[in-house]
C-alpha positions as a Markdown table, in Angstrom:
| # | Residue | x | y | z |
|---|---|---|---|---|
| 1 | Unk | 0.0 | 0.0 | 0.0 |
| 2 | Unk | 1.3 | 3.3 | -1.0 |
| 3 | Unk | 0.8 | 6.7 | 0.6 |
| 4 | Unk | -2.2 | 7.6 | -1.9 |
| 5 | Unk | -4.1 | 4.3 | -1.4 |
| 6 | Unk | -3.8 | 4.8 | 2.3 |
| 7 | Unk | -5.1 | 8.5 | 1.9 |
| 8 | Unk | -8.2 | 7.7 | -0.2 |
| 9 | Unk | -8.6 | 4.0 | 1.8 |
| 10 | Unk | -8.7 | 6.6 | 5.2 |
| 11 | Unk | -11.4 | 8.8 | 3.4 |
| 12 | Unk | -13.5 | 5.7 | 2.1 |
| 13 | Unk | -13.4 | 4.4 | 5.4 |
| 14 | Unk | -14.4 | 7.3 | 7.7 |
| 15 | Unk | -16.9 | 8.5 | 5.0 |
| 16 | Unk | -15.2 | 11.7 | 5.3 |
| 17 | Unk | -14.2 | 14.4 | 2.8 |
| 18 | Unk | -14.4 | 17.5 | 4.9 |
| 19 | Unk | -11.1 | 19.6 | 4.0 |
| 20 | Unk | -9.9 | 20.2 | 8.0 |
| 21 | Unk | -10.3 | 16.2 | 8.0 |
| 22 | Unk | -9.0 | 15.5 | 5.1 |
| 23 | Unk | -5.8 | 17.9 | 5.8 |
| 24 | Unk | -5.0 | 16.1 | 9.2 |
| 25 | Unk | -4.3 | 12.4 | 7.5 |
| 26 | Unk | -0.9 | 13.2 | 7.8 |
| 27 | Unk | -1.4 | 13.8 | 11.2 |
| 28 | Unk | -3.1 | 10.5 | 11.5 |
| 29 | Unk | -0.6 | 8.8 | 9.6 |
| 30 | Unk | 2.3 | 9.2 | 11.3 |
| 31 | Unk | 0.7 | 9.5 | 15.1 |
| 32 | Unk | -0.1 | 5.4 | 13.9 |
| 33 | Unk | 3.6 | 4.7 | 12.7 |
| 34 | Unk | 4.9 | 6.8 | 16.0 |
| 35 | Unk | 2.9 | 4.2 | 18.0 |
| 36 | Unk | 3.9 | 0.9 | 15.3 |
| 37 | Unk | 7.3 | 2.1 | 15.8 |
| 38 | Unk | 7.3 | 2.0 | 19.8 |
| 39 | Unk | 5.5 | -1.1 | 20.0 |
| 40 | Unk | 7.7 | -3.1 | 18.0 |
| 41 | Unk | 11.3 | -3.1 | 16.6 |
| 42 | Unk | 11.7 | -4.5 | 13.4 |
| 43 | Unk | 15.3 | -6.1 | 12.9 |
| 44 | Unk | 14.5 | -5.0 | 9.2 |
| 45 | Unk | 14.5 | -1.4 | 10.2 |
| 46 | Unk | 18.4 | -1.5 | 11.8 |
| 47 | Unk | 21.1 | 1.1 | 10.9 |
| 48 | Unk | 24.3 | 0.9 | 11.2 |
| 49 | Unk | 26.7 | 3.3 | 10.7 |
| 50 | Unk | 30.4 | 4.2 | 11.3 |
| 51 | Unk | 32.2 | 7.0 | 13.2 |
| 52 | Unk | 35.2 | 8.4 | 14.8 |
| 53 | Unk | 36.2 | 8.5 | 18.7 |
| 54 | Unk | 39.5 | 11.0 | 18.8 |
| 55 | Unk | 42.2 | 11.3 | 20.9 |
| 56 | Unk | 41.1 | 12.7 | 24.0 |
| 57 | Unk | 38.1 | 13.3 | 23.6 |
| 58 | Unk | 35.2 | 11.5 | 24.9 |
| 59 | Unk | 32.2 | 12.4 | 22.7 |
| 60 | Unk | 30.3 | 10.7 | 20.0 |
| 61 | Unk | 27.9 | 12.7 | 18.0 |
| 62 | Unk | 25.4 | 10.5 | 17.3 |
| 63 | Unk | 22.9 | 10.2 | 14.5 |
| 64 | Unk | 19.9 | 12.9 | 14.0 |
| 65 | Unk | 17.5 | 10.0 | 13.6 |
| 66 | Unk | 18.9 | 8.1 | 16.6 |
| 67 | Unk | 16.0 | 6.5 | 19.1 |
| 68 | Unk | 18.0 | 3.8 | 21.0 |
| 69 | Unk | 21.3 | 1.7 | 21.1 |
| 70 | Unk | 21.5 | -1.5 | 20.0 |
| 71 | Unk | 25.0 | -2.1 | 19.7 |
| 72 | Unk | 28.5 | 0.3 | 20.3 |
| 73 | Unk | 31.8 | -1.0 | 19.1 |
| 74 | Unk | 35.2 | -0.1 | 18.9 |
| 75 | Unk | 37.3 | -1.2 | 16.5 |
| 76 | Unk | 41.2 | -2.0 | 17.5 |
| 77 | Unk | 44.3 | -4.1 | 16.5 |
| 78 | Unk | 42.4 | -7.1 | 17.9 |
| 79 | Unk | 39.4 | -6.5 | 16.0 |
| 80 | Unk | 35.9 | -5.2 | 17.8 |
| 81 | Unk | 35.4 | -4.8 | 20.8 |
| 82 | Unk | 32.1 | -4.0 | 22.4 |
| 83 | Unk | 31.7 | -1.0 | 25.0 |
| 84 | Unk | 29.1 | -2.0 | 27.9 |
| 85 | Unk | 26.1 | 0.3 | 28.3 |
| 86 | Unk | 26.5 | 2.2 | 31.8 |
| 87 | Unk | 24.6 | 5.4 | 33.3 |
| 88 | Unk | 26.8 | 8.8 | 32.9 |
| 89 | Unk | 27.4 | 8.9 | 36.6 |
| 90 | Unk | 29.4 | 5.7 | 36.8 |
| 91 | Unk | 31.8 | 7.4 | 33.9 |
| 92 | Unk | 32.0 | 10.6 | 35.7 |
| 93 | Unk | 33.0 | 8.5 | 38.7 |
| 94 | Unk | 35.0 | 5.8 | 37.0 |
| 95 | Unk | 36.6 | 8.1 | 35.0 |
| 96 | Unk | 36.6 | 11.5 | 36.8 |
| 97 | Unk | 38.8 | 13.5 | 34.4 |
| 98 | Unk | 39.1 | 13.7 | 30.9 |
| 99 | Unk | 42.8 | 13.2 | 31.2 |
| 100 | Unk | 41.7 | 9.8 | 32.0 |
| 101 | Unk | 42.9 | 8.0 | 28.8 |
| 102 | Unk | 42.8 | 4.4 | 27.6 |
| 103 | Unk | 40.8 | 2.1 | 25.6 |
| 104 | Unk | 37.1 | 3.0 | 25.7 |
| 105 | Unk | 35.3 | 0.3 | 27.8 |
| 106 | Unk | 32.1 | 1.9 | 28.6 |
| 107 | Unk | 29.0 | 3.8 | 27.1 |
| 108 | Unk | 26.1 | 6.6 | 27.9 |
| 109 | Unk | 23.6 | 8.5 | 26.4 |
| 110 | Unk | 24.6 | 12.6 | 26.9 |
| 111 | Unk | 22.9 | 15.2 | 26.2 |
| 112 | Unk | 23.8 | 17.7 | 24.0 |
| 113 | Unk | 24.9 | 20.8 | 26.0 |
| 114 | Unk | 28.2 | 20.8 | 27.0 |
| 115 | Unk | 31.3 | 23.0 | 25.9 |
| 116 | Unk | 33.0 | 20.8 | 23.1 |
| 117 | Unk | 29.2 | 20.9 | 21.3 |
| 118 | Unk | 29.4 | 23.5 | 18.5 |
| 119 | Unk | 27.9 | 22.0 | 15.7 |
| 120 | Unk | 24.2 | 21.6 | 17.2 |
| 121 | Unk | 23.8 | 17.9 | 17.4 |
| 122 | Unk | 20.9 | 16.5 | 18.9 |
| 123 | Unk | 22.7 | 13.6 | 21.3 |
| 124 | Unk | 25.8 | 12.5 | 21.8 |
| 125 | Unk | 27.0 | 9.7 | 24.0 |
| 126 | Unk | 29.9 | 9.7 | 26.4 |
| 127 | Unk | 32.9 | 7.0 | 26.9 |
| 128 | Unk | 35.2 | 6.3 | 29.3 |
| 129 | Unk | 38.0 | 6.1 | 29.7 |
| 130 | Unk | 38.4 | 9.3 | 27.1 |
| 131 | Unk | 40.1 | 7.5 | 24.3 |
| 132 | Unk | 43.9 | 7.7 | 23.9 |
| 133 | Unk | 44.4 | 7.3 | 19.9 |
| 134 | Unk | 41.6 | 7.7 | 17.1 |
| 135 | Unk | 39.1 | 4.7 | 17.4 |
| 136 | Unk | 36.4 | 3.8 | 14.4 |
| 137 | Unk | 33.6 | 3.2 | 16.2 |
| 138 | Unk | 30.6 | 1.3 | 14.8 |
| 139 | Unk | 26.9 | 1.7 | 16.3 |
| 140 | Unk | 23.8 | -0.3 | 15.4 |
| 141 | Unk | 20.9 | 1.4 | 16.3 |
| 142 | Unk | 17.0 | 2.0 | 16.1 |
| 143 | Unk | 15.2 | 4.7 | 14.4 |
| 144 | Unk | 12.0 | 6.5 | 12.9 |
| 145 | Unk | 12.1 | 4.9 | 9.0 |
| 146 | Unk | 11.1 | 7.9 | 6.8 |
| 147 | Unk | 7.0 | 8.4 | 7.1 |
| 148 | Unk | 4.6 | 7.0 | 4.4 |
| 149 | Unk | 3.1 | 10.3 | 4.0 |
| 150 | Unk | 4.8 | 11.6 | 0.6 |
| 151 | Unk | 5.7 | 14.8 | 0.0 |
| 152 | Unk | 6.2 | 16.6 | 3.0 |
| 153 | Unk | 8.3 | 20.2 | 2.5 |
| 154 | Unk | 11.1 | 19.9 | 4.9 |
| 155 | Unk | 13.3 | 22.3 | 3.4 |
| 156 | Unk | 11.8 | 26.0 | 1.5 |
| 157 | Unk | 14.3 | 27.7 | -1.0 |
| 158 | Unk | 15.2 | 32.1 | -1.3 |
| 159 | Unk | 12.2 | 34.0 | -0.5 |
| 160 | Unk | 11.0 | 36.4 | -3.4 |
| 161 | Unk | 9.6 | 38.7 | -0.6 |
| 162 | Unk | 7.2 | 40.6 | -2.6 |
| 163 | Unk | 6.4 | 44.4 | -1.6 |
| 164 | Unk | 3.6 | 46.2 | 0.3 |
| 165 | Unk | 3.1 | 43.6 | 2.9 |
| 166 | Unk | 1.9 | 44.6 | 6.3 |
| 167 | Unk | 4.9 | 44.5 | 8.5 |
| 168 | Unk | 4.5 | 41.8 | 11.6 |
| 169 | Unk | 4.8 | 38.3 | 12.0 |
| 170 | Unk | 1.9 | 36.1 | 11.8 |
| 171 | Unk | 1.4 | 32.4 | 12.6 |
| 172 | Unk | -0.2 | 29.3 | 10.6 |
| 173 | Unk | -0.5 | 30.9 | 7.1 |
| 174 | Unk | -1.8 | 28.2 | 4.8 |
| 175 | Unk | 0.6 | 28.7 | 2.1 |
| 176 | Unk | -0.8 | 28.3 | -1.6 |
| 177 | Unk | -0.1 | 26.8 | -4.9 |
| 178 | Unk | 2.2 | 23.7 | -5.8 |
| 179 | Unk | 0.8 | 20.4 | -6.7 |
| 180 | Unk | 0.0 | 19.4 | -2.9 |
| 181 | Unk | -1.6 | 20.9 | 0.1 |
| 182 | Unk | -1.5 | 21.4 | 3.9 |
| 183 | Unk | 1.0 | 23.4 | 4.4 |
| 184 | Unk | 1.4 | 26.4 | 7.1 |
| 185 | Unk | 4.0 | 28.7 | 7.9 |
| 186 | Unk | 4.9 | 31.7 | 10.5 |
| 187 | Unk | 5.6 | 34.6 | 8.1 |
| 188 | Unk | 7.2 | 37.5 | 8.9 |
| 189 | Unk | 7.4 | 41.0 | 7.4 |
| 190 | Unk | 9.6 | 43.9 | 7.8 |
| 191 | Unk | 9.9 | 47.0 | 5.4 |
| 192 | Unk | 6.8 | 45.8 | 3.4 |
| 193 | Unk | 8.7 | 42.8 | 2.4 |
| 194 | Unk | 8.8 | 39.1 | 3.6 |
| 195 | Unk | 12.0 | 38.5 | 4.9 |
| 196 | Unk | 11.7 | 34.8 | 7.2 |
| 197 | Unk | 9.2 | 31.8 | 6.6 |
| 198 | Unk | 9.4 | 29.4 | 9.0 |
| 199 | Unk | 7.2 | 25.9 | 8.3 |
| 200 | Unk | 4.7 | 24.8 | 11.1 |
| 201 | Unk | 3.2 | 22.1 | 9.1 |
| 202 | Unk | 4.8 | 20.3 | 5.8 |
| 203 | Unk | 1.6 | 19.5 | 4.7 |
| 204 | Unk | 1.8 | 16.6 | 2.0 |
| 205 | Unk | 1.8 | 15.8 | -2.3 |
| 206 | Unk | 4.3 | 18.3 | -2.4 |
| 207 | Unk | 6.9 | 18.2 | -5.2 |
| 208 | Unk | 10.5 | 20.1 | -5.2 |
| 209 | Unk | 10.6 | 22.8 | -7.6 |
| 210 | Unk | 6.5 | 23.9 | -6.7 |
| 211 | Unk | 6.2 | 27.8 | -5.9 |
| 212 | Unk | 4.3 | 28.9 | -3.1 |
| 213 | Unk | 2.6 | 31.9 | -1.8 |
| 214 | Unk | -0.3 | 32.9 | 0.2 |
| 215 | Unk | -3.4 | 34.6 | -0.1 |
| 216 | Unk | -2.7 | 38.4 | 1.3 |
| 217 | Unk | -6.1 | 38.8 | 2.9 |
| 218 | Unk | -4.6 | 36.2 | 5.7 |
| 219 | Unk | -2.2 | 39.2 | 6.7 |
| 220 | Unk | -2.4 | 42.7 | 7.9 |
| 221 | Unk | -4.6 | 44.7 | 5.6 |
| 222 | Unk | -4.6 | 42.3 | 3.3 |
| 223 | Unk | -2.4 | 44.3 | 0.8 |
| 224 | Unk | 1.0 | 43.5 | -0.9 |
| 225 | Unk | 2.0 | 40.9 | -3.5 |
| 226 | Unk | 4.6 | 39.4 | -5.1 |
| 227 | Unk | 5.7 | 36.9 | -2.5 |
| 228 | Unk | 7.1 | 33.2 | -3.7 |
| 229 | Unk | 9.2 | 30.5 | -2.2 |
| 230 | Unk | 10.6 | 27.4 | -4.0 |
| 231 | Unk | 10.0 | 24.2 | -2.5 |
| 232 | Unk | 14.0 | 22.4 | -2.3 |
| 233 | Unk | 13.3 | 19.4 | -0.4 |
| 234 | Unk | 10.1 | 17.3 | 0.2 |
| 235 | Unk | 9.9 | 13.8 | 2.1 |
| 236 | Unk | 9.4 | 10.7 | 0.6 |
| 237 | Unk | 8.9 | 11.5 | -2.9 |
| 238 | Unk | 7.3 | 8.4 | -4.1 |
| 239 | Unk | 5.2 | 7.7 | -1.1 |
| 240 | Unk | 6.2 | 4.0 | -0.3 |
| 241 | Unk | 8.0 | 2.8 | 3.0 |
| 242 | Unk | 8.6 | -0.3 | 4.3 |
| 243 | Unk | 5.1 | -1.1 | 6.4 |
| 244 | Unk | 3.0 | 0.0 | 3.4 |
| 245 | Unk | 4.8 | -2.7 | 1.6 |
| 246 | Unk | 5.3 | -5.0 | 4.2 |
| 247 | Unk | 2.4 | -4.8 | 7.0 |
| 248 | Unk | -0.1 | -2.0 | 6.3 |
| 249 | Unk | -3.1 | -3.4 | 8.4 |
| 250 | Unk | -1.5 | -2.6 | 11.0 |
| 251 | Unk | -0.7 | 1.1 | 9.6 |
| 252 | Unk | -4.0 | 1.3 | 8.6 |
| 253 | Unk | -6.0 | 0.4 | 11.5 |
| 254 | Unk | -4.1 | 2.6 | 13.6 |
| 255 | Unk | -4.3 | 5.5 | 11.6 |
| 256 | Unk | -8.1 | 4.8 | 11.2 |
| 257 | Unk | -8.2 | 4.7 | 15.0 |
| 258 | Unk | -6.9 | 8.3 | 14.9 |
| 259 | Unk | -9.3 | 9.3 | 12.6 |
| 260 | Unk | -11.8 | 8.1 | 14.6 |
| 261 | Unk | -10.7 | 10.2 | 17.9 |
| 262 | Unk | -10.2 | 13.1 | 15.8 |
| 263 | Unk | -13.9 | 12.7 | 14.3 |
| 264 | Unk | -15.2 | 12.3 | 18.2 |
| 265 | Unk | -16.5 | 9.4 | 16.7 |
| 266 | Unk | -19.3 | 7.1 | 18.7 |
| 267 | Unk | -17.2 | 5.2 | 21.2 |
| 268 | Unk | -18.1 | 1.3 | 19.7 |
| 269 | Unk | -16.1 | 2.8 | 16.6 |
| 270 | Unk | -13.5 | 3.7 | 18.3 |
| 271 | Unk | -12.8 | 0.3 | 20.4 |
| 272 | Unk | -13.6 | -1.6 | 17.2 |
| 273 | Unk | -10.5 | 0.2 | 15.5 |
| 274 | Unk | -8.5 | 0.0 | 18.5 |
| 275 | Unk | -9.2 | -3.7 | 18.2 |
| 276 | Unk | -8.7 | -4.2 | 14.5 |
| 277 | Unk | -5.0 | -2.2 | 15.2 |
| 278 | Unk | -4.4 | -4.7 | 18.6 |
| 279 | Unk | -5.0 | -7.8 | 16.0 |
| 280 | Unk | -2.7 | -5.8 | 13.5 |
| 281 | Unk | 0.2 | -5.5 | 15.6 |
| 282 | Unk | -0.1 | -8.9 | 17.2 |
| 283 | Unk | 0.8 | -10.7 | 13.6 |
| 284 | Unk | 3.1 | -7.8 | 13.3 |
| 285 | Unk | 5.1 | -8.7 | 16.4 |
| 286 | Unk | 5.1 | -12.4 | 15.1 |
| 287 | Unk | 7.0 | -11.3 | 12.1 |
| 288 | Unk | 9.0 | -8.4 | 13.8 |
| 289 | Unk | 9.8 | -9.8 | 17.8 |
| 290 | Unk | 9.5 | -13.8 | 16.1 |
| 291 | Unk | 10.4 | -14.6 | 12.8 |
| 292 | Unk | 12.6 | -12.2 | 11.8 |
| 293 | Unk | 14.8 | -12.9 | 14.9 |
| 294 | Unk | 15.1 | -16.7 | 13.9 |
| 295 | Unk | 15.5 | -19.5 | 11.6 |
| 296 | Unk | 15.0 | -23.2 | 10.8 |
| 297 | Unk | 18.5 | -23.6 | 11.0 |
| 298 | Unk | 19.0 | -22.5 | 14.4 |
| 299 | Unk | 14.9 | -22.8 | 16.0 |
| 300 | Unk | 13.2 | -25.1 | 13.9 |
| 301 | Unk | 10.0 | -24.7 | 11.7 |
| 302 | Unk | 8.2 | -21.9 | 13.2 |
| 303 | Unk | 5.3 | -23.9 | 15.1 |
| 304 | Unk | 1.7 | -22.3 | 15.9 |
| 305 | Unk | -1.2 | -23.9 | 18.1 |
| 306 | Unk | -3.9 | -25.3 | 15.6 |
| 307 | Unk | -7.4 | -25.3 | 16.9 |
| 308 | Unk | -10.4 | -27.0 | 14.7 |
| 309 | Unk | -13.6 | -29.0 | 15.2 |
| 310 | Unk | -12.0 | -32.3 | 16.4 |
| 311 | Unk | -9.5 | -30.5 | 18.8 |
């Protein structure tokens, strides 16, 4: 199931073209694969990547779409060697000064505010002892894949900031025009001109290279013109990920069960979705938290209870 099957199956479902519904399916979307995600971790869905711990200093940046640790190794002359997961504290204690070199041994999550952090990462993670030579480290870890929901602007081009605007800054501006819809920004105006746009919402069916504007009654007097933006980046371009093509019951039905809150729907239909998504994710843990973590080599044929008129 692709991202416009799942948008028209979520209308055909809920009976529902109203336009404030219809532009919160995103919304709906990716609230379900937030929850999916949580509830189950797909060995499919690992990354691994490689980094470098330096000389003396005991910080990892880690990746932007980093959720949890499954694995952090060092590699040395005897090959890898796997750093045990501790709480900062027993570092700080273990290893109470940074002079404190050797071969890394242990591992936290740390947050990103401390002095060596100028490049704005999100997380880092500390090791001790601080390392005393230039390590490649590798990490395996667990992480938001990229939502179904295609086309989402995540990144606007130069402003063309038009003339005779109302100066001020003014929140969730539908912007217009482009082949999709949904999206709002914070605008703001100074000198008659727009100078910042800042995206509250990405909306979704976006395309890089679409020009948008918005409709000038939505600010100040409702005079000026001229404004465009460039959309340079957009999410997901072909609207496929791996649940639609693996699992989508289970993205469906939880999406649905969104829908339904978001409708203040009666509260039968609500349990029935919640239901329908419970059943969903129970054959989805089979496959993710079961199968996918065996084989017959090493388990067996996978084996289920059989029940039937005679048993």
């Amino acid at each position: 199931m692709n991202y416009v099957t799942l948008y028209q199956t979520i209308q055909n479902y809920a009976e529902n073209t109203e336009s404030l519904f219809v532009s919160s399916i995103p919304t709906f979307v990716q609230q379900a694969e937030e929850r999916i995600f949580n509830m189950i971790q797909f060995p499919s869905l690992r990354k691994n990547v490689t980094g470098t711990l330096t000389t003396s200093n005991q910080y990892l940046s880690l990746p932007d779409d980093f959720l949890s640790t499954y694995s952090l190794a060092i590699v040395t002359t005897n090959g890898y060697e796997y750093l045990l997961n501790k709480d900062v504290n027993f570092i700080r204690q273990a290893y109470p000064k940074a002079t404190d070199l050797g071969t890394p041994q242990y591992y936290a999550l740390f947050g990103p505010q401390y002095p060596q952090n100028t490049n704005n990462v999100e997380l880092v993670a500390i090791v001790g002892p601080t390392p005393d030579q230039t390590y490649t480290a590798e990490l395996h870890y667990f992480f938001y894949p990229a939502s179904i929901v295609q086309g989402i602007i995540t990144t606007l081009s130069t402003i063309t900031g038009g003339t005779l605007y109302t100066n001020g800054t003014y929140t969730n501006i539908p912007l217009t025009g482009g082949s999709g819809a949904g999206a709002v920004a914070t605008i703001t105006i100074a000198g008659g001109i727009v100078t910042t746009i800042a995206l509250t919402n990405g909306g979704n069916f976006y395309r890089v290279g679409d020009n948008l504007s918005f409709d000038a009654a939505n600010i100040g007097v409702g005079s000026g013109s001229g404004f465009s933006i460039p959309v340079l980046t957009v999410n997901n371009s072909n609207g496929t990920s791996w649940l639609g093509d693996n699992f989508d019951p289970v993205l469906l039905y939880g999406a649905m069960r969104e829908a339904m809150i978001f409708m203040k729907g009666e509260q039968d239909m609500v349990t029935y979705y919640e239901q329908k998504f419970t059943e969903a994710v129970t054959l989805a843990k089979r496959l993710g938290d079961g199968l996918e973590r065996g084989d017959a080599y090493r388990d067996g044929q996978t084996k289920l209870n059989v029940s039937g008129p005679n048993s």
